[in-house]
C-alpha positions, 0 to 999 in steps of 0.5 A: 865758514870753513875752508876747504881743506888744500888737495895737495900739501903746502911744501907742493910748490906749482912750477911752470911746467905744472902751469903749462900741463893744465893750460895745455889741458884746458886749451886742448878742450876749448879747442875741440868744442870751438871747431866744433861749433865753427863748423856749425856756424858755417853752415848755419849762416850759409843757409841763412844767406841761402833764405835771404837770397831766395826771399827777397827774389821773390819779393822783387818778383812779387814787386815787378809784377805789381807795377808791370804795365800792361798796353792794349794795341788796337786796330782801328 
């Protein structure tokens, strides 16, 4: 297999300012792209909780209603 050719040539020493330029880079990117999906992820689980909430509500609702008893009072 064939090497890929260097892009830039070997008296090119990579200095620490070089280092810090690209990582600043690619932080700025990740960054941007996590804040993003933070925001989404907000509200997708407060509306989660909102559907959970509201379906075990109406599970005990369903649930009092099966064991309600119902007493019959009669004059006599």
């Amino acid at each position: 297999m064939a090497k890929a050719a260097p892009t830039e040539s070997p008296s090119h020493r990579i200095t620490r300012d070089d280092l810090e330029a690209k990582l600043r880079e690619v932080y700025s990117g990740v960054g941007d792209e996590v804040a993003s999906t933070k925001n989404t992820m907000v509200t997708v689980a407060a509306v989660v909780g909102v559907l959970i909430l509201i379906i075990t509500f109406l599970l005990g609702v369903r649930g009092g209603k099966k064991k309600t008893t119902i007493v019959e009072i009669r004059r006599v």
